[in-house]
C-alpha positions as CSV (number, residue, x, y, z in Angstrom):
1,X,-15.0,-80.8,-34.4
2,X,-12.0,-78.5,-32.8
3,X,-9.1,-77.8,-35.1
4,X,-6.0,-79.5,-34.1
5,X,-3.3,-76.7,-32.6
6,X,-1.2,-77.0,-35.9
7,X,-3.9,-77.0,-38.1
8,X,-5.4,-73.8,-36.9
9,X,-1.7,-72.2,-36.5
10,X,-1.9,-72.8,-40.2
11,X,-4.7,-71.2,-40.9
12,X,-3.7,-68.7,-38.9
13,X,-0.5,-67.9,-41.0
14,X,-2.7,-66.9,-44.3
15,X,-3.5,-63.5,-42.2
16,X,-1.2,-60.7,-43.3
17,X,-0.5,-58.7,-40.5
18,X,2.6,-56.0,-39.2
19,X,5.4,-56.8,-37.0
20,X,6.1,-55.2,-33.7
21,X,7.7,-55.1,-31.1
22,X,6.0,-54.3,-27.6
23,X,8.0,-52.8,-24.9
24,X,7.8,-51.8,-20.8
25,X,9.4,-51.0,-18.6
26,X,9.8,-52.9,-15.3
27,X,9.4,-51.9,-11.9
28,X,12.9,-51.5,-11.1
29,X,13.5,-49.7,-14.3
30,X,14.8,-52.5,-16.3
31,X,13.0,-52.6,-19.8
32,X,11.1,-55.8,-21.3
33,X,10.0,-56.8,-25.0
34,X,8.9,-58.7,-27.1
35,X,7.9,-59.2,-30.9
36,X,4.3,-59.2,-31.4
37,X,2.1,-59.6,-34.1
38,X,-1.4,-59.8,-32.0
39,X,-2.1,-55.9,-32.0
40,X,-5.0,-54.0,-33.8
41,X,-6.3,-50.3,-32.8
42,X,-9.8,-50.7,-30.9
43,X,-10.9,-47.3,-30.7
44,X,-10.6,-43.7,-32.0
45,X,-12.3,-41.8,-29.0
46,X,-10.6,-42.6,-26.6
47,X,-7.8,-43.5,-28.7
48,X,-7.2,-47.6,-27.9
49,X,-5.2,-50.4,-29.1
50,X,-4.4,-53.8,-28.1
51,X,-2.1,-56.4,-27.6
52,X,-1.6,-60.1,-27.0
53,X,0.6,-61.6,-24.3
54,X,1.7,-64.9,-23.2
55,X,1.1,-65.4,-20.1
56,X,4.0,-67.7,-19.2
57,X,6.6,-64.5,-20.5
58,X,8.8,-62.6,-18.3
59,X,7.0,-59.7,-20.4
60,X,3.5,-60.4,-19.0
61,X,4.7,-59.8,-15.3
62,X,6.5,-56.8,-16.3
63,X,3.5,-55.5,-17.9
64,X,1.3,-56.5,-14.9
65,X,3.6,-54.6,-12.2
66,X,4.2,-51.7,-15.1
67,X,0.5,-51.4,-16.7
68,X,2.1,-49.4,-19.3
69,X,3.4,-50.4,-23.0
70,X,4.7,-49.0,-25.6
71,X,4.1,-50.4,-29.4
72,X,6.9,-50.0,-32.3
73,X,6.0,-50.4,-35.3
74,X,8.6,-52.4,-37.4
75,X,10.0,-50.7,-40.8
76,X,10.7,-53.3,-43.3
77,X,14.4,-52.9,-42.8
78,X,14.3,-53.6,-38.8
79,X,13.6,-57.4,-39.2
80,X,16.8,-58.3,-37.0
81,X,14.9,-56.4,-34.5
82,X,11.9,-58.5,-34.6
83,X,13.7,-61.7,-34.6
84,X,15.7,-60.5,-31.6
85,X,12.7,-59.4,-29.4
86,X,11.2,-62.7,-30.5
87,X,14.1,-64.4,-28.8
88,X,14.8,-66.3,-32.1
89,X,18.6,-65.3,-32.0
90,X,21.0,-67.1,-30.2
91,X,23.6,-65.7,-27.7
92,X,21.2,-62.6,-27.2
93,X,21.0,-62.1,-23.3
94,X,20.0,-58.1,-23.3
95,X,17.7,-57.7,-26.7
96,X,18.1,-54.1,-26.1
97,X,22.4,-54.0,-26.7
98,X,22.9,-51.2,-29.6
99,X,19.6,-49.5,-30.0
100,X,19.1,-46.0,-28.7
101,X,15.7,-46.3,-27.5
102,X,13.8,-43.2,-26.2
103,X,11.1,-42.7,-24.4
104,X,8.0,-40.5,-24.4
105,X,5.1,-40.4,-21.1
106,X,5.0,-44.2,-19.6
107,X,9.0,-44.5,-19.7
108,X,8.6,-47.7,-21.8
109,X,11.5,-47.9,-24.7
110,X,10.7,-46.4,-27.7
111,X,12.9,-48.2,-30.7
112,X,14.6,-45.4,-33.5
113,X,13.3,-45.5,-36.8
114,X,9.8,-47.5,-36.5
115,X,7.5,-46.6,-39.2
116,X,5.5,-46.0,-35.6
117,X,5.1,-46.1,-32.2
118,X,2.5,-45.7,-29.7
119,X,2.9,-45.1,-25.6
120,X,-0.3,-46.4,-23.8
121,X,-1.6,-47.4,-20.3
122,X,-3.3,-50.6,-20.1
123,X,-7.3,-49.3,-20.1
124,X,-8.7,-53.3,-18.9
125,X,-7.3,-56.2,-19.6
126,X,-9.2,-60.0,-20.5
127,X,-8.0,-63.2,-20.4
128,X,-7.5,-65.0,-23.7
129,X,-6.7,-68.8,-23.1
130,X,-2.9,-69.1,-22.6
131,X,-3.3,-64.9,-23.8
132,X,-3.9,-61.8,-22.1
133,X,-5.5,-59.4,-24.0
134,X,-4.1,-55.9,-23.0
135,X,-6.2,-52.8,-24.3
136,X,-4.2,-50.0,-23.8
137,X,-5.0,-46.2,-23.8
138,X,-3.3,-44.2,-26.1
139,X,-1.2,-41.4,-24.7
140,X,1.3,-40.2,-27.1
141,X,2.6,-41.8,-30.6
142,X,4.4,-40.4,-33.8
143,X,5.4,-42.1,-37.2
144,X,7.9,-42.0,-39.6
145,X,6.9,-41.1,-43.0
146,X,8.4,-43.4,-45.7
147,X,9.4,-46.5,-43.9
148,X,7.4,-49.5,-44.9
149,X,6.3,-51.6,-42.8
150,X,7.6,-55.2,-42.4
151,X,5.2,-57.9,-42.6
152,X,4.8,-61.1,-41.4
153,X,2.5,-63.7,-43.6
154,X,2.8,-67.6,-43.9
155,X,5.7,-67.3,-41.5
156,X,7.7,-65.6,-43.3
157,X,8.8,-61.6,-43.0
158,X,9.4,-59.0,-45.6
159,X,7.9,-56.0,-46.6
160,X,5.2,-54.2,-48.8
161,X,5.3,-54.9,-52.3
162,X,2.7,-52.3,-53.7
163,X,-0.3,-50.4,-52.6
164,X,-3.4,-49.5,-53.5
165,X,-2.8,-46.9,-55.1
166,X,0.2,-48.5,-57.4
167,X,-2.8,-50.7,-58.4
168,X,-5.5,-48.3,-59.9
169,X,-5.5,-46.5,-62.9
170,X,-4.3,-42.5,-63.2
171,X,-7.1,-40.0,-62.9
């Protein structure tokens, strides 16, 4: 028996995961992105992560042409952002207005004030259904200390209530 699409999308939204926002830049030198919560690190040596893109989005050409990407990291205070690069704000024709992106060795955009980002090169890439799965080699990245993440869980977003170490006793 095969789960129905909306049943295993339910499932689905009992796994925790962080919110980011994956970036490229297109061959003309017009930047893509989108929210994505498909991304996990792969390898330490050599230093991998990927992503999952859909393969109708004007992202997964870009990336194609580009075969570079960038991966921000949300903070828990950048949730507009998210929602923006998601395309779930109305009126929004350049999800890019307002931020002073940088950008480090592939030229993708590089949002301000992540709790993260990494700048990668696609390593291989595998098709995933109506997904590619990008695995991308790791060529530069920084972090911010102190800014949360924001999470995404049961389709909801917010941020990180308390860790670990807020959980176990004092030495």
């Amino acid at each position: 028996m095969q789960l129905e699409p909306e049943q295993f999308k339910a499932v689905l939204a009992q796994w925790s995961t962080g919110v980011t926002v994956a970036t490229t830049v297109e061959p003309g030198g017009g930047w893509q992105g989108i929210t994505a919560t498909s991304f996990a690190s792969v390898s330490l040596e050599p230093p991998l992560v990927l992503v999952c893109v859909g393969k109708p989005l004007a992202f997964h050409a870009a990336l194609e042409a580009s075969g570079v990407f960038a991966i921000n990291i949300l903070s828990h205070d950048q949730a507009r952002w998210g929602l923006v690069f998601a395309g779930l704000v109305p009126g929004v024709t350049d999800r890019f207005a307002g931020i002073a992106c940088t950008t480090a060795v592939t030229g993708s955009p590089l949002l301000p004030a992540t709790s993260g980002w990494l700048d990668c090169r696609v390593w291989n890439a595998y098709d995933g259904g109506d997904h590619t799965i990008y695995v991308g080699e790791v060529l530069a990245g920084n972090w911010t200390p102190d800014r949360p993440p924001l999470l995404y869980h049961n389709r909801r977003w917010g941020g990180f209530v308390a860790s670990t170490a807020d959980l176990m006793p004092s030495p």
